[in-house]
N, C-alpha and C positions, 0 to 999 in steps of 0.2 A: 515444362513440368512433366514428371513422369508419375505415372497412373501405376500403382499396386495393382494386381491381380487379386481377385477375390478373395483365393486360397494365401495366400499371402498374409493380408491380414486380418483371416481366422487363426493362422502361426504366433503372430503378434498376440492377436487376445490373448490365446491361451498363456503365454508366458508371461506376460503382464499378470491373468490371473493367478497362475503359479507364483508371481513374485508378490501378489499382494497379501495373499493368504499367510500371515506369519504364526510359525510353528510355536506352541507356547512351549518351551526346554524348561522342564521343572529347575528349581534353584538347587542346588548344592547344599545338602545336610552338614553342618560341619560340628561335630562332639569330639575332644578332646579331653572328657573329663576324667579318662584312665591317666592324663600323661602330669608328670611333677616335675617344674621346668624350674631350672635355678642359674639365673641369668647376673652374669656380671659386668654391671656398667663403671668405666672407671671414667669418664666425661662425665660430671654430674651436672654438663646442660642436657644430657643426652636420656635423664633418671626418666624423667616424663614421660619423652615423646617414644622412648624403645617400652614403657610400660604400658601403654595406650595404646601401640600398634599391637605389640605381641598378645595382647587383650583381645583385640579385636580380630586377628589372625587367629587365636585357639581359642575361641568359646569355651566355657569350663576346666578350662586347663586349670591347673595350681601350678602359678608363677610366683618365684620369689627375687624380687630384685635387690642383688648387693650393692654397694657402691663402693669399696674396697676389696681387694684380695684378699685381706686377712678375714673379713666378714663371710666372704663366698667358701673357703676354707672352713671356717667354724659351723657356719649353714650344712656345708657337706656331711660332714662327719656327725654331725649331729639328728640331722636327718636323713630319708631314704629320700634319692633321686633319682629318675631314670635318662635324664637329660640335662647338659652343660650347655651354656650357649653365653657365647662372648663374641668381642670383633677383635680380630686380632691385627686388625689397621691402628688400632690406640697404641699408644706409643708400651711397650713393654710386657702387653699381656701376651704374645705369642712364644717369650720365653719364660713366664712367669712359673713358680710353683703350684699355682690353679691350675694350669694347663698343662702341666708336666703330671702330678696328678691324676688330671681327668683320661689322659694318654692312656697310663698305666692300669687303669680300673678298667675292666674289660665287661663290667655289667654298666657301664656311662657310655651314654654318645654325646658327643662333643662334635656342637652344630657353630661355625663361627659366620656368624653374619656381619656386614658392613651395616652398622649403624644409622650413618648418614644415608643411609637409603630406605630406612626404616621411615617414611611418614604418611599416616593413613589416612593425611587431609589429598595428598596427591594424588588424583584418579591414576596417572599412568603407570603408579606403581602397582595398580591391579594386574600387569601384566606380571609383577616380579614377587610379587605377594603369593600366586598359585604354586608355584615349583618351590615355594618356600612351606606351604602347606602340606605340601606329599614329602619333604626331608622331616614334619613332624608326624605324618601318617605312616610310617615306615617302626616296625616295631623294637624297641629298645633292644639291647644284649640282655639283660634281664629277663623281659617277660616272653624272650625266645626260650631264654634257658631254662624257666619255669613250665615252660608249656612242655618242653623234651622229658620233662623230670618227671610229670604227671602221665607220657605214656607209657614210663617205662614202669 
């Protein structure tokens, strides 16, 4: 058996101490309630579970969920939106007239998420859930272009 030196393990203590001591990292403020999100599900087992996650993803956000293209279409134009978001893994919406559309509208972002990866019962998708939160903290083409309009 081999004997530590004194100074040895006062080394120990201290980074034991150092490792017990846990830093409290405030939590993550998250407000959304500038952003109007107009989301089209065309999977309607998918209506719930992408409404419930993007809930709990953007706190106060105004989310409207379609469950048609023609519905997502008449939603648009009828209201002000600063964000599209569809999966364009569903069979058809990547060439659809929604997204042909939202291409062309240079005050819309068009955010296309994979669905099936949307579930906020899943702890590991908290890894995929944060870089999903800064593609909605990221300022629209709109309220860029309102902000330019007010310096000049």
């Amino acid at each position: 058996m081999v004997k530590l030196e004194d100074e040895e393990e006062d080394l120990l203590d201290d980074d034991y101490e150092d490792f017990k001591e846990e830093k409290n990292l405030p939590l993550p403020v998250y407000d959304y309630k500038t952003r109007r999100i107009l989301v089209w599900v065309k999977e309607r087992e998918n209506l719930q579970m992408v409404e419930e996650t993007l809930a709990f993803l953007l706190p106060l956000a105004t989310i409207r969920i379609t469950d048609s293209e023609e519905k997502a279409i008449e939603t648009s134009e009828n209201e002000d939106w600063d964000t599209y978001v569809v999966d364009l893994t569903e069979e058809g919406v990547s060439y659809s007239e929604f997204v042909k559309m939202a291409n062309n509208n240079p005050d819309i972002m068009l955010v296309a998420l994979n669905y099936s990866k949307l579930n906020r019962e899943n702890e590991q998708n908290e890894v995929y859930f944060e870089p999903l939160r800064k593609l909605f903290d990221m300022e629209s083409p709109s309220s860029i272009q309102m902000e330019n309009q007010e310096q000049i």
